[in-house]
C-alpha positions, 0 to 999 in steps of 0.5 A: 169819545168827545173831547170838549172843555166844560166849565165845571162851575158854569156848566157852559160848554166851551168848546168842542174838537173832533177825534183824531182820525186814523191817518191824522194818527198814522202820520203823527207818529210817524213824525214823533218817529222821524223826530226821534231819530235826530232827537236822541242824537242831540247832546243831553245839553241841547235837549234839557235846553228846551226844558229851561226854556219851557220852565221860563216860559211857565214861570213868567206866564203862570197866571195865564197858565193857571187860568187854563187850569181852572177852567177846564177841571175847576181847580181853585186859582192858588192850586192851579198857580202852584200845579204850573210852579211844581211844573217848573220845578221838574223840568229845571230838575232835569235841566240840572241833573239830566246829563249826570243822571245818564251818564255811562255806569261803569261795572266792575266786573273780573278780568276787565279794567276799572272802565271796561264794562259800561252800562249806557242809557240809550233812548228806546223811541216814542212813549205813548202817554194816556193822562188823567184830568186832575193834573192836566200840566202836571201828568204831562210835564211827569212824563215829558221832562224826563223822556225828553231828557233820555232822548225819547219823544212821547205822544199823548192821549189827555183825557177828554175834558182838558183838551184845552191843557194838553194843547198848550202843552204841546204849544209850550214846548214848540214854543222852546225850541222842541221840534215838531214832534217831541210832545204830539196831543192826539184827540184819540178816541178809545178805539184808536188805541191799541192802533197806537200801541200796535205801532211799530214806532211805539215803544213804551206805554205810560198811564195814569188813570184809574184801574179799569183803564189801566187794566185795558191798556197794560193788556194790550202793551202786553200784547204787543210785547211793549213795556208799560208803567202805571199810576192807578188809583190810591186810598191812601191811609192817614195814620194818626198815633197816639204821641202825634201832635193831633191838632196839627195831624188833624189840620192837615188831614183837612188839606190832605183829604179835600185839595182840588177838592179831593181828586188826588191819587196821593190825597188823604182818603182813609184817616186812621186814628188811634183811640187814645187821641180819636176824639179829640181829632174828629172834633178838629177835623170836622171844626176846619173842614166846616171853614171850607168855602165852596165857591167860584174857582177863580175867586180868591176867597174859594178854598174848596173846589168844584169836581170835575164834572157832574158825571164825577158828582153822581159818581161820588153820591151813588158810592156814599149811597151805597156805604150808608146802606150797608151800615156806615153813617154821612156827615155833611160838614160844609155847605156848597153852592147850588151852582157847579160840579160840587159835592159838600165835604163829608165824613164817613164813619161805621165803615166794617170791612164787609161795607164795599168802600172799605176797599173804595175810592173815594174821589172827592171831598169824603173822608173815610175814618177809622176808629183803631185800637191801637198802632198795630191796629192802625197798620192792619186797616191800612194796609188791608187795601186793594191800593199801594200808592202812597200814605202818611203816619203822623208822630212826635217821635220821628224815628218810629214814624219811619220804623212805622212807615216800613211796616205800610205797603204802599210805594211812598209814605209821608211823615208829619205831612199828606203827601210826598209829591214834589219835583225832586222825589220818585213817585210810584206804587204797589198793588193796584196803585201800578207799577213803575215809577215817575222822576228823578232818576227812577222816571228818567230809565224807565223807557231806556235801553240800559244796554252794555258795552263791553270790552272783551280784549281778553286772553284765553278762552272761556 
């Protein structure tokens, strides 16, 4: 496994740095470990200190952060400034809400007093965290800012073409004060990690990535009796029904099917629209997604990315191919550059549910649209998907919408909007999305020992 920054829009290869080796392995989690022990003990107020400070040091240097960003993965700069903007926002949420989020719980519970019986949070140890490429601040902020808060320490596998992002991730909270080993990047190589999670140290497992990786790592968590959350891959459904405001269903659908061009877990992938208002919304959608300018990254007139790579672009031609083989149609609706990782913004219509991507991925700049009868319709196809992860329903009548949204199963749906990614709400899903959730106070418990504590001054016997 190579781990090596190349630009996504030159080609050029930046840099390359070699895999860990299994000491290097052995004594990083060691320290994580030695790091633990007198993290956890910390008072909750020393430790979201680092977090503050962390968020300070990305707001006042978010340009040069975003940089990072954009060359690495390709990632337009406004998308990459706002990425390190919702980076700061998670940690000052936990630097405002740790303390009272891990307080004790008491329970109430008969023969005992009011504060008897009392559920603590108590931190577990090293969390081991295997990241994806599309959110190289975001997927390790995710995960660090709430471990950190409950007094856990995570070690971190990135994915191989940002080790640049992960890096400065670890520098960003040396630089806050965080101790050696709080955060540790690793250059782990595939065959390292069950090594990582065999590790005694080690006490939990988080992933995000696609199926297969989450598949492999699971089984091995499992093996070695450790818990694990997932975050997989997601095809989303935009449902669109009758009464919605459709130009601005539609308008959205642009942004919410080809932001960082497309390579979103929670991106808009299958749109869903009724038939009273289909017409009318694929003329819209195909009008502003025609406006799409393919580009240099770091131009500020660029509104459509470069993919991650050109295995990501070959990857996305082979399952197009293959959905028009077996009867769908592809509509290419903007030109890109010759130069660069890109792949024109397309729709994908025709598709049966005997087509494979019917049940696919796509990620990147394709949208799959469907024709539904009606809203009962609408809900089948959406929910007839391998994926659970998130989903958007548009609607004039808001309260419906919600009574819609309880029918999708999926972990989050979005009204009137793509997506519900933000700092202050829980993210997580169903199905082969994962399992598991991230932030808030869902994120913050999923790796502590909710243990309780009991006073049994009690009379008698059982």
């Amino acid at each position: 496994m190579t781990y090596q920054t190349i630009n996504p829009y030159t080609g050029q290869t930046i840099q390359t740095f070699p895999d860990a080796t299994e000491a290097e392995v052995d004594a990083a989690l060691k320290t994580a470990h030695d790091t633990f022990l007198e993290w956890r003990s910390r008072p909750i107020a020393d430790r979201v200190a680092v977090l503050a400070k962390a968020a300070e040091i990305l707001q006042e240097n978010r340009s040069d952060y975003a940089a990072t960003l954009t060359l690495e993965m390709g990632k337009i700069t406004a998308e990459a400034e706002a990425e390190v903007d919702l980076c700061v926002g998670m940690l000052r949420y936990y630097v405002e809400h740790g303390e009272e989020l891990l307080a004790p719980r008491p329970i109430p519970a008969k023969g005992y007093g009011d504060t008897d019986v009392q559920l603590v949070n108590d931190p577990m140890g090293v969390i081991f965290a295997v990241e994806p490429w599309n959110f190289p601040y975001y997927q390790v902020v995710r995960i660090t800012a709430p471990q950190a808060t409950a007094g856990n320490v995570v070690v971190l596998k990135h994915a191989s073409n940002v080790p640049q992002s992960a890096a400065r991730m670890e520098r960003l909270f040396l630089e806050a004060g965080a101790p050696e080993g709080l955060l540790t990047n690793l250059y782990l190589p595939h065959d390292l990690t069950e090594h990582v999670i065999a590790s005694p140290y080690v006490r939990g497992v988080a992933l995000t990535g696609s199926e297969k990786a989450g598949g492999h790592v699971a089984s091995l968590a499992a093996k070695h009796l450790k818990k694990s959350t997932l975050e997989l891959g997601g095809a989303d459904a935009f449902i669109v029904l009758d009464d919605a405001d459709v130009d601005k269903a539609a308008d959205w659908a642009v942004f919410g099917r080809n932001w960082n061009a497309g390579q979103v877990c929670v991106s808009s992938k299958r749109l869903i629209v009724t038939d009273a208002v289909y017409d009318r919304f694929l003329a819209r959608y195909r009008e502003g997604t025609a406006k799409l300018v393919a580009g240099d990254p770091a131009d500020p007139k660029t509104t459509l990315a470069p993919l991650s790579s050109a295995g990501a672009v070959e990857t996305l031609k082979k399952q197009v191919a293959s959905a028009v083989e077996q009867g769908a149609k592809v509509e290419y609706l903007a030109e890109v550059p010759d130069q660069g990782a890109f792949f024109p913004p397309a729709i994908v219509t025709g598709i049966t549910e005997d087509n494979d991507a019917f049940h696919t991925e796509f990620f990147g700049p394709v949208a799959q649209i469907y024709r539904a009868k009606d809203e009962d319709d609408a809900v089948r196809i959406a929910n007839d998907s391998p994926f659970g992860l998130g989903g958007s329903v548009f609607s004039n009548d808001i309260h419906h919408a919600q009574e819609v949204a309880r029918r999708l199963d999926t972990g989050m749906v979005a009204i009137n909007h793509p997506t519900v990614v933000a700092a202050d709400i829980p993210f997580g899903g169903v199905k082969n999305s994962g399992y598991g959730h991230e932030l808030l106070d869902l994120g913050l418990k999923e790796f502590v020992n909710q243990k309780v504590i009991a006073v049994a001054d009690i009379d008698g016997a059982f």
